[in-house]
N, C-alpha and C positions, 0 to 999 in steps of 0.2 A: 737869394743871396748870390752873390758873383762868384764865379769862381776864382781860382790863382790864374790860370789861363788870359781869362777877361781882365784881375784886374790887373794885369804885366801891360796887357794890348793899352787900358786905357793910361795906365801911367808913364810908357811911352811915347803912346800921342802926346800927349800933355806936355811932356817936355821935351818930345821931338828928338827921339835918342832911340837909335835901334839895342836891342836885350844886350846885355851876357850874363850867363848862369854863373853865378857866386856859385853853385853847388857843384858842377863838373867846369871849374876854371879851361881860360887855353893853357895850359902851361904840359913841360915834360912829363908829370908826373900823370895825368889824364891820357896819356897816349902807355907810358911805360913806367908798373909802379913799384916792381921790384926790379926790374933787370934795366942795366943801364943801355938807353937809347942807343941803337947804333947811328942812328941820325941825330940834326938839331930840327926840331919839325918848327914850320912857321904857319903858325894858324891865322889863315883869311874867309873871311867871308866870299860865298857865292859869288854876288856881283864882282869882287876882285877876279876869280878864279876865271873865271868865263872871260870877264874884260882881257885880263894879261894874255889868254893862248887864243886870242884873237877871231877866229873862226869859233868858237866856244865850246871845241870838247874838251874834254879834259883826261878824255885817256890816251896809253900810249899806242893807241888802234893808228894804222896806216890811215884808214880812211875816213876822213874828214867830213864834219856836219857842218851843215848851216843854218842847223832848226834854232829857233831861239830857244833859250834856257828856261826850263818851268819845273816848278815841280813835281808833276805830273801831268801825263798826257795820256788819257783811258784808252786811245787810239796808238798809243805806242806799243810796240814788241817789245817782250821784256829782253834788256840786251846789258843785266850787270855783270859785270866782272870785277872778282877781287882788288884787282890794282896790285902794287907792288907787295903790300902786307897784309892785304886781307884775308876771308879766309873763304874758303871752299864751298865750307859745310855750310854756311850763312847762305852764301847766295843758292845754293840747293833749295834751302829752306824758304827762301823767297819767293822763287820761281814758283812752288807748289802754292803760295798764299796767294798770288799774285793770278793764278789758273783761277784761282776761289774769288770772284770779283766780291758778295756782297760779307765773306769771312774778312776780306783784305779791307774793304772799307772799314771794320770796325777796330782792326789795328791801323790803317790809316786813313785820317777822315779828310772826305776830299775836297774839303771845305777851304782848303787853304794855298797860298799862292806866293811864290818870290815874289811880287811885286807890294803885295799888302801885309806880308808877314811880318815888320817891323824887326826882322832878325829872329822870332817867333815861331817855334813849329808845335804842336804836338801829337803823340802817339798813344795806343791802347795797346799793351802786353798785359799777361797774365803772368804775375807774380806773385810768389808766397801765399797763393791760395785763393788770388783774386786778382780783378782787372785793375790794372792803377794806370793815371795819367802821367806820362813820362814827357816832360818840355825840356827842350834845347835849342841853342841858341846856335844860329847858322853858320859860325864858325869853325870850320873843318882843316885837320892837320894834312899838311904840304910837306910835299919835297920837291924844291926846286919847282916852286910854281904848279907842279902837279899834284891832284890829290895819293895820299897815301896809301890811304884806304880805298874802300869800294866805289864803285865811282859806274858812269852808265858810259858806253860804247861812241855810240852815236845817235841817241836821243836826245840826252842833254838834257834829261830828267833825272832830280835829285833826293826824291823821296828814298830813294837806299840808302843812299850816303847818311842822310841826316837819320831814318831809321837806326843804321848800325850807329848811329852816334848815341841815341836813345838807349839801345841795347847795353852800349858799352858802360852807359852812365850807371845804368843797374847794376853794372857785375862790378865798376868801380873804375875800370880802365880799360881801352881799346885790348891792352893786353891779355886781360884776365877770356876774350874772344878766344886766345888760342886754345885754351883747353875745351872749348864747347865742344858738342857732339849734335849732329842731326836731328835725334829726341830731343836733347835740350832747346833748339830752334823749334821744332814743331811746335813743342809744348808752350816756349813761351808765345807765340804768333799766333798759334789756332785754340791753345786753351783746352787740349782734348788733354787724352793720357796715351801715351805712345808704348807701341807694342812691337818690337822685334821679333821677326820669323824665319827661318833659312827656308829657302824655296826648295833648295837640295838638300841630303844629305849633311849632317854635322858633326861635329867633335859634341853634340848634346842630343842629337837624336838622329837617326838611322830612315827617318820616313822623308818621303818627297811628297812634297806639294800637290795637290786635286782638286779638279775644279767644282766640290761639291762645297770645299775648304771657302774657296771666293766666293763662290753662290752665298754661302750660308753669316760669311763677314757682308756684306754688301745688300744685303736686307736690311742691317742694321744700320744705326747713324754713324757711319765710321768716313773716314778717308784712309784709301790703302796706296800708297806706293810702292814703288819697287824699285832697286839700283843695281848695278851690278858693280859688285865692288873687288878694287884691284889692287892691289898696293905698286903701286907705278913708282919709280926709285926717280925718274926726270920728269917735270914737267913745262914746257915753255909758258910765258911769264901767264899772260894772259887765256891761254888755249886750252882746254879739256879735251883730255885723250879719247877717241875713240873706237869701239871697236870694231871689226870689221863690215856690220851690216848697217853701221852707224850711230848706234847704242851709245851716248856718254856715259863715259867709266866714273863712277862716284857720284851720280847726280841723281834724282829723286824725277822717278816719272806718275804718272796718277794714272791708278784704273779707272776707266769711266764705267765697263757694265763688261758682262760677255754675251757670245750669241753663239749658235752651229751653223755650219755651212754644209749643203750637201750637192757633193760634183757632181757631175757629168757621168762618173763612172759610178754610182751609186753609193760612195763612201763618204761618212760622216766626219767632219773636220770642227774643235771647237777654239772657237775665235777669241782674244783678248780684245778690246777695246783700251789703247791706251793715248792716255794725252803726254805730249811733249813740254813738258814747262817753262821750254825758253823758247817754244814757236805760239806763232799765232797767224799760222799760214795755213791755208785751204792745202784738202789732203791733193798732192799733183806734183809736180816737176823738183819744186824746193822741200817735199817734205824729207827731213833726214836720215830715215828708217830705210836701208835697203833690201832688205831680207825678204824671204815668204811673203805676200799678201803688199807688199810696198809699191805704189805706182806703177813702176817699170817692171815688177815682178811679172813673170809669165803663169803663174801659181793660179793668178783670174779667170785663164784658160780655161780652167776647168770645171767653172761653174756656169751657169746659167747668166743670159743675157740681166733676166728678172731678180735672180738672185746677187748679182753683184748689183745691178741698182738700188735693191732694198739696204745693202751694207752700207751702201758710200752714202747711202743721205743718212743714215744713223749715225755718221762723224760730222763733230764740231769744226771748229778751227783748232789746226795743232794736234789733232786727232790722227792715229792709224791704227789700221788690225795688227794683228802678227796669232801667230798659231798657238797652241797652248804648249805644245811642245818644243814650239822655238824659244816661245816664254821658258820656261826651267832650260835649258839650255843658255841664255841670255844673262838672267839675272839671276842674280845669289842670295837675296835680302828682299822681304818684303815689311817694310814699316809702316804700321796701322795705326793711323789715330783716331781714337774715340771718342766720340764730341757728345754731350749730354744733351737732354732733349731742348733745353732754353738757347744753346748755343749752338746746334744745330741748325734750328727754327733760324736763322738768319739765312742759310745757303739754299739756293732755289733746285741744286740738282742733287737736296738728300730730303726734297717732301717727297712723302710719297712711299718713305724706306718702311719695311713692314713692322721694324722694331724700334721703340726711341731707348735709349741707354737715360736710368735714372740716378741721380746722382747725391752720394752723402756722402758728406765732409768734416772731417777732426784736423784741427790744429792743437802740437802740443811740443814738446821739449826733452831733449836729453837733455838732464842736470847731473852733473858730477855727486853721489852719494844721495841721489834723491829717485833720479829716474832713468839714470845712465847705466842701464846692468850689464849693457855688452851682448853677445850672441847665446845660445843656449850653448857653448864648452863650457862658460863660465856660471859658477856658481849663483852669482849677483844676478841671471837672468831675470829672474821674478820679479826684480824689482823695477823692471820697462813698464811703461805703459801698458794697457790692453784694454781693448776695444771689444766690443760684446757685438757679433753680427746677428738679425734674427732673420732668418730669412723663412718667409710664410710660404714657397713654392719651390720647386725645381726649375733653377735656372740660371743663365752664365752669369756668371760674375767678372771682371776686370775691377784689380787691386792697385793700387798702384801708390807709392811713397817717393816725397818730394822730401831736400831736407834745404833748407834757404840758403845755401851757398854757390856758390859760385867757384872761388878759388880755396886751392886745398880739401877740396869735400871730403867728407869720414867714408868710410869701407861701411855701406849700409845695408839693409836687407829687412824679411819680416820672415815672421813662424805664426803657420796658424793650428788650433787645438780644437776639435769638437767636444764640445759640450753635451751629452747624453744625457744629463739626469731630465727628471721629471720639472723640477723648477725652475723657476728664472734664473740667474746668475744677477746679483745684485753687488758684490764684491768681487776685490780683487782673486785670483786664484792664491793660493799660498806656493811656496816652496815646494814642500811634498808632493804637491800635485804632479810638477814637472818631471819630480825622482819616476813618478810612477806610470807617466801617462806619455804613448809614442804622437809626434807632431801630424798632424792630418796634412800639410803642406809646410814646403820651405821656399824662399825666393834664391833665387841668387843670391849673393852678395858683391857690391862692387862699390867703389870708389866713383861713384856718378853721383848727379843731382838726381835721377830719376833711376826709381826701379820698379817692375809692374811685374803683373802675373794674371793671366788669365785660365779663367775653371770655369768647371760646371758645380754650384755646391745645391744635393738635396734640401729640404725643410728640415729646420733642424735650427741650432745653436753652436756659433761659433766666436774662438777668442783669437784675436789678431793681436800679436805684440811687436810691434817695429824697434827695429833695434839698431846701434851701430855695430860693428862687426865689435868693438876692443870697449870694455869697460872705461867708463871716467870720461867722455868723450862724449864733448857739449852741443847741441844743436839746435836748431829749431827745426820742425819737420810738420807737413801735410799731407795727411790718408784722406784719399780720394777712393770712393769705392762706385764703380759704377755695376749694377744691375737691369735685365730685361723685365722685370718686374717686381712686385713691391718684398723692399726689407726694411729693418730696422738699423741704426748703428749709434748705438751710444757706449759712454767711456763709463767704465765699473772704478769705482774708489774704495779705499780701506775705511771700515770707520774707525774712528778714535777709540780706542777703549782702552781700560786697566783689565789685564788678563791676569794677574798675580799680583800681589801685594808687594810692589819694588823695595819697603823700608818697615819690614816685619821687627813688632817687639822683639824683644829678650823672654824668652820660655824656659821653663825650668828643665825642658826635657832638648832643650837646643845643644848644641855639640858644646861638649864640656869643654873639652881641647881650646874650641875657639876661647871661648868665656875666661878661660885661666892664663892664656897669652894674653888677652888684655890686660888681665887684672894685675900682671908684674908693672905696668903703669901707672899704677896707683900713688904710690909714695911721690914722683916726680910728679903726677896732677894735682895732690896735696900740696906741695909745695906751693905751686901758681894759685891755688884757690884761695878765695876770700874767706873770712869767717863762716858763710855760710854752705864752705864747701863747693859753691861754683867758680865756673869760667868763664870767660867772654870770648870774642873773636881772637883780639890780640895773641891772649894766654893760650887759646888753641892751638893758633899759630906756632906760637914758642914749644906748646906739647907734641905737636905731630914733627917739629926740626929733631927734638930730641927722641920721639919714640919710632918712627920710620926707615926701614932701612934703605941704606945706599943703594938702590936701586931704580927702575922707571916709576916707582911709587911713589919715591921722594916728592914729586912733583906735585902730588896734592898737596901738598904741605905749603898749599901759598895760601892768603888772607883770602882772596874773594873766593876759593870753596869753603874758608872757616867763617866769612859770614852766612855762606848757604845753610851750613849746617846749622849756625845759630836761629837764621829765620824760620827754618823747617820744625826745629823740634821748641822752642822759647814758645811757651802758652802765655807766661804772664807779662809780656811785652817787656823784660825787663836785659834783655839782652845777652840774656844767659843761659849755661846748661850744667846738671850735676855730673856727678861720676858714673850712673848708670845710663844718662842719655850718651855718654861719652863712650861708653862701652857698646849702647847699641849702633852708635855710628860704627864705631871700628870693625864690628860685626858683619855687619851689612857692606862695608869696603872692601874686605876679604873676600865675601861674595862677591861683589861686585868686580873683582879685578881675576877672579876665577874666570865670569865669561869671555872677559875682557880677553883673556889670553887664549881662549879657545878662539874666534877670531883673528890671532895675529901669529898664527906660526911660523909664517916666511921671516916675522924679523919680529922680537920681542919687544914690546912698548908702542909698537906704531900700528893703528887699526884703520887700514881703509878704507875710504869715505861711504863707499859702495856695502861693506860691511855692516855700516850703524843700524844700520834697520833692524837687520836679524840679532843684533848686539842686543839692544832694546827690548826686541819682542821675549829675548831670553829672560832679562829683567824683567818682566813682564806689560810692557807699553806695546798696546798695536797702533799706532799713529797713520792720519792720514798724509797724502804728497805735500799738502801744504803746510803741515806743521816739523813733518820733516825737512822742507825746504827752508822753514825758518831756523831749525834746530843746523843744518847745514852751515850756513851763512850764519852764523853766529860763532862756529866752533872747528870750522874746518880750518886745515894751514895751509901756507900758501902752495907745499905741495900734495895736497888731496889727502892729508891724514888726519888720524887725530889723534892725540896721548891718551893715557889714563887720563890726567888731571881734567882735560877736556872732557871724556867718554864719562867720569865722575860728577863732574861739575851738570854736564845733560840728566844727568839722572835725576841728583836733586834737584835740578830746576823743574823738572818735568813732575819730580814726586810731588814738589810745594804748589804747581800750578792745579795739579787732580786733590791735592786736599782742598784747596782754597776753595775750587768751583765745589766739591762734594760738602764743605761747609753750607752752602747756601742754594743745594739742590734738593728742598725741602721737601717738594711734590716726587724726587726720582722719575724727572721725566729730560732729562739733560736739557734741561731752557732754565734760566733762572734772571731773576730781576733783581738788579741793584743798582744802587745808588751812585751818587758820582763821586762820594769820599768814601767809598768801600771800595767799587773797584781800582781807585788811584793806592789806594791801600794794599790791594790784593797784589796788583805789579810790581806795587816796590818790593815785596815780601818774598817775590819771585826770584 
């Protein structure tokens, strides 16, 4: 079957008409989509762009090209720059993807070309948990003829450009680029899980960096860089600030390996190998590094004729040493990404690493009053997700939580809990557990797309629950758990059950008190009743306006909980109930609005969505995420509460739903067989 790709190309030809994406239009709102345009952008296509500035580059570089314009050229130095509004951190991210030739092909395939792309391009990112095809159409927003955005030097190759137009399409608008972060570009480009480290000293830990630290990441299938990062208050338009040994400030360099070196004077020196991601120049006169160990360095001095030749042929292009103590001196940040063994397997310079990272994966949801509990200050904790880790060995683990946005992301994190006992964990944990039991790990919390944490966890059993930092707080989110050897990870669910009798008879030995405040209702239910002493929906209605008082209770007193009541307890289909079915309703409402208020003390009458569960469980319903999410969406308001009459109305619909199926659960084994005019029956009775 074709794909969307294939069949764009062939319905182009056919009518001889190069694309544009219905889906990411040219228009203002694609460039800037909350904040108003400081510009009016005029979006052109390539062949314009290049035709109009004549010689065909298109940045505002002094120095002039005359390569023709392509979309890639595998023999070009990578040479992008932001342009006027781009952003920094992107092109960071590029230059490392771009060091990674066969990672870079599988986010850009090189299969394609200006001249044949009929305005056609496409790309591979990793999104919301998986690889997707992202197509755009070759029109790129201008100012004044020039591109806006990112744009190449002097090659006059356009695969960034139209990348970040791809990029921009997923997060919604060029704009929403401004809030990315360096993780969030690794992550989506390389597909690994990204791991921040301070090489020095931190405001989170007190330990400096060793190179037993590198040795022991670089076994593994990782990519590690490192930056040095500066908070530079000016920056000229197009130029990265440098620092003095030549180092760019804010940019992502890659480790390639290390090595020792031993001088002349009998002392032992341990070597970085690091590659430059915007060179691809043999190590000599243009490489950019001036410090210890750099071409012109005199530092070579002092090693052996044999020994510096063994160095310089173990560099690449774009390759130089530097010392390991020039390194933590240098750079501040080392950012690790962790590529799983399938997506590893495509890079030719991580065969060979002595550990693959294995990989498991849950997708799942904050819902407001389902699964949205918030951070462990809050109560409503328990009711997140959790994940059940089994891990059969000792060994590192890399956790890491994605939540699918882009703009405005929630304040997120995870909490993880060991698990000791002797059994499995097949359910959710309860409540109590939490009161009693201290967390075995916590992440940060932040306001990112991404948050990770790496350990070492024994054999054992563990509960992972990702959370947003604030209850009520809607998401969609993916736990990616990478291990060096084999675990398990699967999601624990509540089962469904009646844990207590929610709509208990009337007993003789039941609270007198209660029984005799109903019974002053009597004369005015007399009144309404038919000859044979009963009432119907209607008369209900009219009963509970006059026996209810003026308060948040009032509010039961509408028709559609007076037909609940009638479907629930009416055995002879006649529509009806007498004066002691009427009393054990009222019975059980008292109850029932007893819990109800245990639940709402910040403000009487109104019970927080996040609440219901445990509202419930009091009643006696333990319900699974799915049928809480229906109960959810059926009964929530539109600001995340519910009333009594609501929290009422759940109950009996939930009571008549466990009689109906206990009616016709004849064997007690919760499966049952029915027919197609019993269960159309059993729903409307609901």
């Amino acid at each position: 079957m074709a794909t969307k790709y294939e069949r764009i190309i062939s319905d182009c030809r056919s009518r001889n008409v190069l694309w544009e994406d219905a889906d990411f239009p040219a228009v203002q709102s694609s460039v800037f989509y909350y904040q108003t345009p400081p510009f009016t952008f005029q979006w052109k296509r390539i062949a314009e762009i290049t035709s109009n500035n004549g010689s065909g580059s298109t940045s505002t570089s002094t120095s002039n090209s005359n390569t023709k314009p392509s979309f890639l050229n595998e023999n070009a130095e990578f040479d992008v720059v932001p342009g006027k509004m781009g952003d920094r951190w992107l092109v960071s991210c590029l230059g490392v993807v771009y060091s990674l030739r066969n990672l870079f092909y599988r986010v850009v395939p090189a299969d394609q070309s200006l001249a044949k792309s009929l305005g056609i391009f496409r790309f591979r990112l990793w999104w919301c948990g998986e690889w997707v095809e992202v197509l755009v159409d070759d029109r790129l927003p201008t100012i004044n003829g020039r591109l806006a955005f990112m744009q190449p030097q002097t090659s006059n190759c356009f695969w960034a450009s139209l990348l970040e137009k791809a990029i921009a399409k997923l997060h919604g608008s060029y704009e929403a680029l401004k809030y990315g972060t360096r993780s969030d570009g690794l992550t989506d480009l390389l597909g690994g899980v990204v791991k921040c480290m301070p090489i020095g000293p931190s405001d989170t830990s007190d330990i400096t960096l060793r190179p037993q630290t590198l040795k022991d990441q670089m076994s593994t299938t990782c990519i590690i860089t490192c930056l040095a990062v500066k908070n530079s208050q000016v920056q000229k338009k197009n130029a990265t600030e440098r620092l003095s040994n030549g180092i760019l400030i804010n940019v992502n360099y890659r480790l390639s390996s290390l090595d020792k070196v031993e001088t002349v004077m009998g002392d032992t020196v341990q070597l970085i190998c690091i590659k430059d991601t915007f060179s691809s120049k043999p190590f000599g006169d243009k490489t950019n590094f001036h410090g210890d160990w750099s071409p012109s360095s005199k530092t070579w001095e002092r090693v052996s004729p044999s020994e510096r030749a063994r160095l310089l042929s173990k560099l690449n292009l774009g390759e130089f040493w530097m010392s390991f103590y020039e390194f933590v001196q240098t750079f501040t940040t080392l950012e690790i990404v962790y590529l799983d063994e399938d997506t590893a397997s495509d890079e030719e310079s991580l065969k060979g690493r002595l550990q693959n990272w294995k990989m498991k994966m849950h997708q799942g949801q904050w819902k407001r009053g389902v699964t949205a509990g918030g951070c462990r200050n809050h109560e409503s904790f328990h009711i997140n997700p959790q994940l059940l880790i089994a891990v059969q060995e000792k060994q590192e683990i890399v956790i890491a939580l994605n939540q699918h946005t882009a703009v405005e992301p929630k304040v997120i994190g995870f909490t993880m809990y060991m698990w000791n006992r002797d059994y499995c964990l097949s359910e959710c944990l309860q409540k109590d557990f939490f009161k009693n039991h201290v967390s075995f790990l916590n992440s940060d919390y932040g306001n990112t797309r991404h948050v990770s944490y790496h350990t070492q966890l024994e054999a054992g059993h563990y509960v992972l629950i990702p959370t947003t930092y604030e209850p009520a707080e809607e998401a969609h989110f993916t736990v990616r758990i990478l291990g060096t050897s084999t675990f398990r990870l699967s999601s624990l669910e509540t089962q469904t059950m009646i844990l207590l009798d929610p709509f208990p008879a009337l007993k003789s030995d039941d609270n007198v008190q209660k029984i005799k405040s109903v019974c002053q209702y009597e004369p005015v239910y007399m009144q309404l009743a038919d000859e044979n002493k009963t009432i119907n929906c209607f008369e209900l209605h009219e009963l509970l306006e006059a026996c209810l008082p003026n308060d948040y209770i009032k509010g039961c007193a509408n028709i559609d909980i007076c037909r609940q009541v009638i479907a629930l307890q009416d055995k002879s289909g006649n529509g009806r109930i007498t004066f002691h079915q009427f009393k054990t309703f009222m019975v059980n409402l008292k109850s029932w609005q007893g819990v109800f208020k245990m639940y709402t003390k910040e403000k009487a009458g109104i019970l927080r969505a996040e609440r219901l569960r445990d509202a419930l469980c009091d009643i006696g319903f333990q319900l699974s995420t799915d049928i809480m999410n229906c109960l959810i969406q059926r009964y929530i308001r539109k600001d995340g509460t519910l009333r009594l009459s609501d929290f009422v109305s759940a109950v009996i619909h939930l009571t008549t739903a466990f009689n109906q199926f206990h009616l016709k659960n004849y064997n007690q084994v919760n499966v049952i067989e029915v027919r197609l005019h019993d269960w159309i029956k059993s729903i409307l009775s609901c």
